[in-house]
N, C-alpha and C positions, 0 to 999 in steps of 0.2 A: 335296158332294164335287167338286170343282174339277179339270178338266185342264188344269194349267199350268204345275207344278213343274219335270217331265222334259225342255221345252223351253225352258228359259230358264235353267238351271241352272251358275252358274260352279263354277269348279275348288277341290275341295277335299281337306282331308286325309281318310287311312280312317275311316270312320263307325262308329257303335254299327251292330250287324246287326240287322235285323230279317227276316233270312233265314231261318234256323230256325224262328222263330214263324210265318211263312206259310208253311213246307214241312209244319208240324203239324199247323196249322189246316185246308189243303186235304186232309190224309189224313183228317182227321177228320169234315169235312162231305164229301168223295168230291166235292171241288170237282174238275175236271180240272186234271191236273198243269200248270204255269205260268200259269191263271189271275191266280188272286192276287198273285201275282208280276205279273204285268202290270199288274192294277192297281196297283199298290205303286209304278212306276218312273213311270207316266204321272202319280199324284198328287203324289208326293213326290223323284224321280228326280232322283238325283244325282251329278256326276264327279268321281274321285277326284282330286287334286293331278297325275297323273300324264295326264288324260283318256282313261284308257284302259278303265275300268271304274265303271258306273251302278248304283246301287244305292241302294234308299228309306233317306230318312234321317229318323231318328224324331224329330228338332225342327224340325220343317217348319209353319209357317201361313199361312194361305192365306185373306188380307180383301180384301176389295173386287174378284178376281179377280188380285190378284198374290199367289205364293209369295216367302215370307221362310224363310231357313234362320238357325237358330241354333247356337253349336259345344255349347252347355250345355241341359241338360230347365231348369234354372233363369233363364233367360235367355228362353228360348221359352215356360214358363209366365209369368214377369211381363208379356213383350208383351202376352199374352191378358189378363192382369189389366189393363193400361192399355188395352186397346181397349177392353173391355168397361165401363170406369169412362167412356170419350170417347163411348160409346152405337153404338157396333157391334157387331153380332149378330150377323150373319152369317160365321160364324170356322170356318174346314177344321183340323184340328190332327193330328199325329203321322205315322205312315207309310202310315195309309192314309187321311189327309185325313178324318175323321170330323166331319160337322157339327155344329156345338155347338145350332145355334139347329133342328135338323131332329129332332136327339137329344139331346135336353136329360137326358135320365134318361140315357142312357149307360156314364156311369161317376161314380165317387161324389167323386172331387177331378179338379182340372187336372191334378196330379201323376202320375194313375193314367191321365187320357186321353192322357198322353203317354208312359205305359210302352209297350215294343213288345209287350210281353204281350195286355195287356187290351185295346189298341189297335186291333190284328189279330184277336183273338178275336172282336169286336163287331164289325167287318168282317168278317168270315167269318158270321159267325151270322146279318149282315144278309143278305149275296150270297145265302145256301143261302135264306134265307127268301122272294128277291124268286126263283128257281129254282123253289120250291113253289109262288108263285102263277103263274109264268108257262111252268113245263116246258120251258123255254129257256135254256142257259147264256149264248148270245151276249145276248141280251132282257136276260136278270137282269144280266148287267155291263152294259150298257147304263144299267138304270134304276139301274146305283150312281149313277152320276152325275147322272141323270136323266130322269125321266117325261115329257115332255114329248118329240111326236117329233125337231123339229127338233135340240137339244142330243145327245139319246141316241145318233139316225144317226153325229154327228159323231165320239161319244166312242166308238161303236164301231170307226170306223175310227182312229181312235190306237191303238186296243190293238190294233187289227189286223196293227200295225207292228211286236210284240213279242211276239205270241202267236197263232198261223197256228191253232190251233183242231184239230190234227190229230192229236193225240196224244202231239206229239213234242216237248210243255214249251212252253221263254220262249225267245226269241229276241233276243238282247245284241249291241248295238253294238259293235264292234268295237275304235274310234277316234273320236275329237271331228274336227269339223271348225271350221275356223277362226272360224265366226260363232259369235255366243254363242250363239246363237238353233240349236237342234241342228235340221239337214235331213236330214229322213229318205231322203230320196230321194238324198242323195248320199253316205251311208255305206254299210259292208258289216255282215250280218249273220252271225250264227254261233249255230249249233242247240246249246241245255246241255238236258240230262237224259233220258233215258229214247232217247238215239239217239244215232248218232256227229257229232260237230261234224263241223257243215260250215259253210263259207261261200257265202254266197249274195248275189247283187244287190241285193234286195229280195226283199219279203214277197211270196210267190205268191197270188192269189187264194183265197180262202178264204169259209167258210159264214160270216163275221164279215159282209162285204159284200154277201150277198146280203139285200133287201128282206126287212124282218121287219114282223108286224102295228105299230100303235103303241101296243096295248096288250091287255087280254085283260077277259075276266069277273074271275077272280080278283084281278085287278090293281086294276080299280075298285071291287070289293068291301072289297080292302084300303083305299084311297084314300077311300072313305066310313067303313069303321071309324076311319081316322084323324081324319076330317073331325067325325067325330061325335065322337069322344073329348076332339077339342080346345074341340070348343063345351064339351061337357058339363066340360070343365077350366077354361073361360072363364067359364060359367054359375057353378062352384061358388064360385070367386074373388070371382065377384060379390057372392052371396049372405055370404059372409064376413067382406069387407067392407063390406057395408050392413050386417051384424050387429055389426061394429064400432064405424062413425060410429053407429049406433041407440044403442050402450051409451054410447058415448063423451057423447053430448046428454044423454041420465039421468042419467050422473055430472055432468054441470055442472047440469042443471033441479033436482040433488038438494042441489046447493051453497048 
């Protein structure tokens, strides 16, 4: 899952929402209010026609570390189908950038990993579950993006930019500024939910930026379940296929 969308994003018309599906999702995994939403805007994050308003947009992908937006789910599914037939794997898809080649089980068509539904549900289920290994909401959005210290530090400080960690929701740009390339640091913000908007400068220091471990017991525990899983997925492949070519040589020695 890619942070690259929300700053390189040009101007477009109103989008499908995937606003509802993340306000449902966090009530229901007790993710903290604007979380997800933060993630959503840093993976997928988009300005409207007007640039006055950012919001994930659910035909978003995201190869080779550039975000591509499309206006159609049919448009943004076929890309996937031509990358994936040109032999890249590496592919972010929908509004919350879900990776195809990290999460291959996921979801059951392209069609479904680009509904906002199923999209954000599996994004949610992932965050709350990297939460249980690590008792860290700043940690666990971190390792959406990923495990590894260096990347994770970075990606916390993007969402740091949109979600202060305080209780008081997602924090939304105000205005575009003139480069395509959106700077944080020279627009204004404004507090939605659970407070009274206000605007502010910038983001105030927050528990996002303060030094986090770079990983935990439960973390690597996961990380070796994974690691095991995939041998033992590589292993079975294997055996599969030698039990194929083995049959395949009987049917010709049987000719």
């Amino acid at each position: 899952m890619t942070a690259s969308a929300a700053f390189a994003a040009p101007l477009v018309k109103p989008a499908p929402s995937c606003v509802e599906q993340i306000a449902a999702t966090e009530k229901l995994h007790d993710i903290p209010p604007g979380l997800l939403s933060a993630i959503s805007l840093v993976e997928s994050g988009r300005w409207d026609d007007d640039g006055g308003s950012l919001t994930a947009w659910p035909w978003t992908i995201n190869a080779g570390g550039v975000g591509h937006f499309f206006a159609t789910k049919a448009e943004a599914v076929a890309e996937v189908v031509r990358l994936k037939a040109s032999g890249v794997k590496n592919i972010d898809v929908g509004c919350m950038q879900v990776n195809l080649m990290y999460h291959p089980d996921a979801f059951a068509s392209l069609d479904e990993a680009f509904e906002p539904a199923t999209n954000v549900a599996y994004a949610g289920r992932f965050l709350k579950g990297l939460f249980d290994a690590t008792s860290d909401w700043p940690t666990a959005a971190a390792y959406y993006h990923s495990q590894s210290p260096g990347p994770a530090a970075q990606y916390r400080q993007l969402l740091a930019r949109f979600w202060s960690g305080d209780g008081g929701g997602i924090l939304l740009p105000v205005r575009a500024v003139s480069s395509p390339r959106l700077d944080t640091a020279a627009i204004r913000y404004r507090r939605v939910a659970r407070s009274p908007i206000a605007v502010i400068s910038d983001v105030t220091p927050s528990p996002w930026l303060l030094p986090r471990p770079p990983s935990s017991p439960l973390v690597e525990e996961m990380r070796q379940a994974w690691r095991q899983q995939a041998d033992a997925t590589r292993e079975q492949a294997h055996h599969v296929a030698e039990a194929y070519r083995q049959g395949r040589l009987a049917e010709r020695d049987g000719q």
